[in-house]
C-alpha positions as CSV (number, residue, x, y, z in Angstrom):
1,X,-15.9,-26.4,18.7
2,X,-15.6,-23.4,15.8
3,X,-15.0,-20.6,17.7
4,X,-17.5,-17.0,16.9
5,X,-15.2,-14.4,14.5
6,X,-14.1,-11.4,16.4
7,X,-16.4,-9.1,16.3
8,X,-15.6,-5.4,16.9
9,X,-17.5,-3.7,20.0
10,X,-19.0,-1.2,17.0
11,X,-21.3,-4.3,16.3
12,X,-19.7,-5.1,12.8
13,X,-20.3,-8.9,12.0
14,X,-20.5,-11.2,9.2
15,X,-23.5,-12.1,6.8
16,X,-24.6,-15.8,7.5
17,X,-24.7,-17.0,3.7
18,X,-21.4,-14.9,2.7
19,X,-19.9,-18.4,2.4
20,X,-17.5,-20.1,0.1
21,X,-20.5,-22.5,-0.5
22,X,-22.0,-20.0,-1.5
23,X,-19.9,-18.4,-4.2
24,X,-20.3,-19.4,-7.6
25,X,-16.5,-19.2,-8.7
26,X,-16.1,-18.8,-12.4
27,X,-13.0,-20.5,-14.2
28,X,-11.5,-16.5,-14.0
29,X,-11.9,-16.3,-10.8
30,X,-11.2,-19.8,-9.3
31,X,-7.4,-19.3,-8.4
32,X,-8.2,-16.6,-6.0
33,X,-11.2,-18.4,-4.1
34,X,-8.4,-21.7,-4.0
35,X,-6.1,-19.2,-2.6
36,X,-8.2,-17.6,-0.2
37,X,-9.5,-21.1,1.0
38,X,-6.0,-22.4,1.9
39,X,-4.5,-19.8,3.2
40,X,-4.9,-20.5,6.8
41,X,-2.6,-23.6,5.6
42,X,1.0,-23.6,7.1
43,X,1.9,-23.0,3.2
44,X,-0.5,-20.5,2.7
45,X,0.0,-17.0,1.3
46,X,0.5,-14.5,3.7
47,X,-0.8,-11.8,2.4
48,X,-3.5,-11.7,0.0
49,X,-5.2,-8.4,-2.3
50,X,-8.5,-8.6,-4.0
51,X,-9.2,-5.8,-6.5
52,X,-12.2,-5.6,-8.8
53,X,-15.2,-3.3,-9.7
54,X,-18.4,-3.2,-7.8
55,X,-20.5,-6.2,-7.3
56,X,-17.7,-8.5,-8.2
57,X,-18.6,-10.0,-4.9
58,X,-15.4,-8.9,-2.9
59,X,-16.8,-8.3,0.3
60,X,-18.7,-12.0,0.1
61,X,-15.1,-13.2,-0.4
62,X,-13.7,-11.7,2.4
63,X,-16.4,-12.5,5.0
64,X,-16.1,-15.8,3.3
65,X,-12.6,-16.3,4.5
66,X,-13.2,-15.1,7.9
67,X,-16.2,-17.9,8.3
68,X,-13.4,-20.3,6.9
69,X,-11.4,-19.3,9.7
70,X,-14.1,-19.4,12.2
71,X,-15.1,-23.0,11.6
72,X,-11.0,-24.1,11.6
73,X,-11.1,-22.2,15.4
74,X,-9.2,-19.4,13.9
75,X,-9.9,-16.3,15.0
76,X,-10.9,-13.6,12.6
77,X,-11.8,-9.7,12.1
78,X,-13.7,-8.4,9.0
79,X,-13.1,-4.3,8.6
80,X,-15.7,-3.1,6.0
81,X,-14.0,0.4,5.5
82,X,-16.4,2.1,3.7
83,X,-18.5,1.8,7.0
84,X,-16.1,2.2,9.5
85,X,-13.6,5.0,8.1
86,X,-15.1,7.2,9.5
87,X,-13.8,6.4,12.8
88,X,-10.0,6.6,13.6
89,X,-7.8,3.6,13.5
90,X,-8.6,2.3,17.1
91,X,-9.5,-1.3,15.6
92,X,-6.3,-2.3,14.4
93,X,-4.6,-2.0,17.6
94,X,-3.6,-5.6,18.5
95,X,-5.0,-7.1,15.8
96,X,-1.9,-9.1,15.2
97,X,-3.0,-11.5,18.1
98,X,-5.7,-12.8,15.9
99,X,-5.7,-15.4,12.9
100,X,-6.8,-13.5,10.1
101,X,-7.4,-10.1,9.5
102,X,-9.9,-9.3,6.4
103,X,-9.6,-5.5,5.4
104,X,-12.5,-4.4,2.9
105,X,-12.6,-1.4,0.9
106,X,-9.5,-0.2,1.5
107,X,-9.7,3.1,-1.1
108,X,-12.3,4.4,1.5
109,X,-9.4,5.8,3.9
110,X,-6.3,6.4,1.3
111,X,-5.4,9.7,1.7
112,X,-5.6,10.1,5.4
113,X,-2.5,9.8,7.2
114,X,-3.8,8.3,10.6
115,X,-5.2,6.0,8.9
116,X,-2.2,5.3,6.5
117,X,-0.2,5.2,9.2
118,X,-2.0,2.8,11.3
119,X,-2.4,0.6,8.4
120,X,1.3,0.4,7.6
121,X,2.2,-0.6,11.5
122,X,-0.7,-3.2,11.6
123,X,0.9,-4.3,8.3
124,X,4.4,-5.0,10.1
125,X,2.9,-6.6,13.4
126,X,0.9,-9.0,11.7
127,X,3.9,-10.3,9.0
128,X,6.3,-10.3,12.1
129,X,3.4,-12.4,14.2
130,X,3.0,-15.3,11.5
131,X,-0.6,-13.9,11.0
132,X,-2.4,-13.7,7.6
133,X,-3.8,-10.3,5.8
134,X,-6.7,-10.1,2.6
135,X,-7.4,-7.0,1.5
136,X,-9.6,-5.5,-1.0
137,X,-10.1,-2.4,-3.0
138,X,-11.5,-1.6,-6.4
139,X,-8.0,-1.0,-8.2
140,X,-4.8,-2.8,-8.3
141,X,-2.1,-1.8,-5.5
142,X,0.0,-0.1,-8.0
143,X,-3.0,2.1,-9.4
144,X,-4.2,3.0,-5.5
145,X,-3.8,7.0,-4.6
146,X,-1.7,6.0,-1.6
147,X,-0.2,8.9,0.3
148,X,2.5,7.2,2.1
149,X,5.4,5.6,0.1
150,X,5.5,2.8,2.9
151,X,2.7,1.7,2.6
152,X,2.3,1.9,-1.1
153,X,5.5,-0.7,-0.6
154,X,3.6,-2.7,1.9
155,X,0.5,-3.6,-0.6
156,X,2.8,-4.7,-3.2
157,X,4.4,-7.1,-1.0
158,X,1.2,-10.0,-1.7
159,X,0.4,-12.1,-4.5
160,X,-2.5,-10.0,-6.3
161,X,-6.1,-10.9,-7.6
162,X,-8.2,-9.9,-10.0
163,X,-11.7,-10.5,-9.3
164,X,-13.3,-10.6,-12.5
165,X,-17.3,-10.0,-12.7
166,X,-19.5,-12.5,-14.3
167,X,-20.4,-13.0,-17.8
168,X,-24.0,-13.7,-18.1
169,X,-23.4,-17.6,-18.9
170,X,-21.5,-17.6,-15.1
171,X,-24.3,-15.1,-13.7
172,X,-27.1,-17.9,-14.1
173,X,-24.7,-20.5,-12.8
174,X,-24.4,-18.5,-9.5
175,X,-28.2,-18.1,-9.2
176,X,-29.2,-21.4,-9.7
177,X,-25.9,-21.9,-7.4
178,X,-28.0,-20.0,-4.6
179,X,-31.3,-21.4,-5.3
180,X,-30.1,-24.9,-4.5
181,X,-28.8,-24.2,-1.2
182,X,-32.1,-22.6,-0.5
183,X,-33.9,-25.9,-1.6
184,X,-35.3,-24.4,-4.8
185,X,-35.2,-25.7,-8.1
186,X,-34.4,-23.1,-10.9
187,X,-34.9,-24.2,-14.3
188,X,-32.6,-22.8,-17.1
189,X,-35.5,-20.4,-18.6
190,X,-36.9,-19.1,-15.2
191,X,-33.5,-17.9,-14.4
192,X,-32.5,-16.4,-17.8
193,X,-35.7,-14.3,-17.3
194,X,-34.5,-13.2,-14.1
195,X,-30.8,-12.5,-15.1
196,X,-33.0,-10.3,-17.9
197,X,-35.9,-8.9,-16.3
198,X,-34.0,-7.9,-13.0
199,X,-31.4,-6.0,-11.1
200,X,-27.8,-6.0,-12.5
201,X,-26.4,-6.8,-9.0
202,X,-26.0,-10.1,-8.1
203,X,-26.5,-9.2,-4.6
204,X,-29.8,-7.6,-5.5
205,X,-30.9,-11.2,-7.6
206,X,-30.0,-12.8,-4.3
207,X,-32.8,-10.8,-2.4
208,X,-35.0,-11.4,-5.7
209,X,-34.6,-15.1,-4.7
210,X,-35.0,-14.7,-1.1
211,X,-38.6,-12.9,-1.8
212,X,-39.3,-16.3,-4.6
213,X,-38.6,-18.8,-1.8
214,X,-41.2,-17.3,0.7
215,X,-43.8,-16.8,-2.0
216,X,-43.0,-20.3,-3.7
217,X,-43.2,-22.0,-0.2
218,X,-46.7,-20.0,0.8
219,X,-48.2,-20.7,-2.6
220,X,-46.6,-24.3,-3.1
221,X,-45.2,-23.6,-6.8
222,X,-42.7,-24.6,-8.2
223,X,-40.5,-21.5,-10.2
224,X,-42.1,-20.7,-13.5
225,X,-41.9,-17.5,-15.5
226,X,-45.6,-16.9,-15.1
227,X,-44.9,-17.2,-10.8
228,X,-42.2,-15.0,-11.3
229,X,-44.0,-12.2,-12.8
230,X,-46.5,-12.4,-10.0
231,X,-44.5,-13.4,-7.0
232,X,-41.9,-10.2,-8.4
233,X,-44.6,-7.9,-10.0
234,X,-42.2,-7.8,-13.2
C-alpha cells in the first residue's frame, strides 16, 4: 500500500496534480524528467540539481518525484524554501532516515550560515545513508552566491539539469496535455487562443483550465473560442 509523503508538522504538503503525468516534458527537457523518474532505482543518481528560471515548472518536478516516491512506499520530504526559510534549519534534522529528500528554491537561504551549515551536514548524512537528494534553484551551482566553500563543493558533486521553459509549439502541447487528464477536449485553435489571449504562466493557464472545465461541465459545451471568451471574460 503507497505509503503518505512525509509531511512536516508546519503543514507543508504536496499538490495533488503535481504529477509526472502531468508534466508535459519537451525533447529539452526529457533527460531530466527520465532522470528524476528513475532515481529511486538501485542505479539511480544520487544526487540530482534542477536550475531554471521561473515558471519552468521546477517545483511541479520536485513534488513530482516525491509522489513517485510515495506510490513506490518510499518515503519522502518536499522543502519549498522560499516558504519555509524563514524558519531555522530544524527540518533537516534526521532527514537522512527518509527516501528522498526534495529541496526547492534553494537561493532563498544562501547567504545565511545556519542555514548553510545545516544544509552541508544534511548533505553528508544523506550520501553516507544511501539516500537520494533533488535540489532546485534558479541558477546553476557554480553561478549560486554560496557563502560556504563546502557547500559550494557539495552542489557540484551531482549530475546538473537545465530545465529549459517552453517554446510556444511545447506550451500548447502541455495544455492540451492537462486538459485531457481533466477529460476535456482542446482543439488546436481553442488553445492557441488561450496560449495568446492569457497569462504567460503556465501555472496560471492551468487555473484558466480549471475555471473552463466547471463552466464547460455546467453549460455542457464543448471548448470553442466563442465559450472561451465567455466562460474567461477575455
Amino acid at each position: 500500500m503507497s505509503q503518505v509523503p512525509a509531511q512536516l508538522p508546519l503543514g507543508v504538503g504536496l499538490r495533488d496534480d503535481a504529477t509526472f503525468d502531468s508534466y508535459y516534458a519537451s525533447a529539452a527537457n526529457a533527460p531530466l524528467v527520465e532522470s528524476l523518474m528513475h532515481q529511486g532505482e538501485p542505479d539511480g543518481e544520487p544526487f540530482l540539481f534542477v536550475w531554471g528560471g521561473a515558471g519552468t515548472g521546477k517545483s511541479h518536478l520536485l513534488q513530482a518525484a516525491c509522489h513517485a516516491a510515495s506510490d513506490a512506499d518510499r518515503r519522502s520530504l518536499y522543502l519549498p524554501l522560499a516558504d519555509l526559510g524563514h524558519f531555522p534549519p530544524l527540518m533537516l534534522e534526521d532527514i537522512e532516515r527518509l527516501d528522498l529528500v526534495a529541496i526547492d528554491d534553494l537561493d532563498q537561504v544562501l547567504g545565511r550560515k545556519r542555514w548553510e551549515e545545516g544544509l552541508f551536514h544534511a548533505f553528508n548524512r544523506l550520501r553516507d545513508a544511501g539516500k537520494r537528494l533533488v535540489i532546485s534553484a534558479r541558477a546553476a551551482p557554480r553561478q549560486l552566491p554560496v557563502a560556504l566553500p563546502d557547500l559550494s563543493s557539495r552542489l557540484s558533486w551531482g549530475v546538473t539539469f537545465h530545465l529549459h521553459p517552453l517554446d510556444d509549439a511545447d506550451r500548447l502541447g502541455a495544455l492540451k496535455r492537462r486538459a485531457a487528464i481533466r477529460g476535456m477536449q482542446l482543439p488546436d485553435d481553442v488553445g492557441r487562443y488561450i496560449l495568446h489571449r492569457g497569462p504567460r504562466e503556465l501555472s496560471d493557464l492551468c487555473r484558466a483550465l480549471e475555471t473552463l472545465d466547471k463552466a464547460s461541465l455546467s453549460a455542457q459545451r464543448k471548448l470553442t473560442i466563442p465559450f472561451v471568451k465567455t466562460a474567461l471574460n477575455w
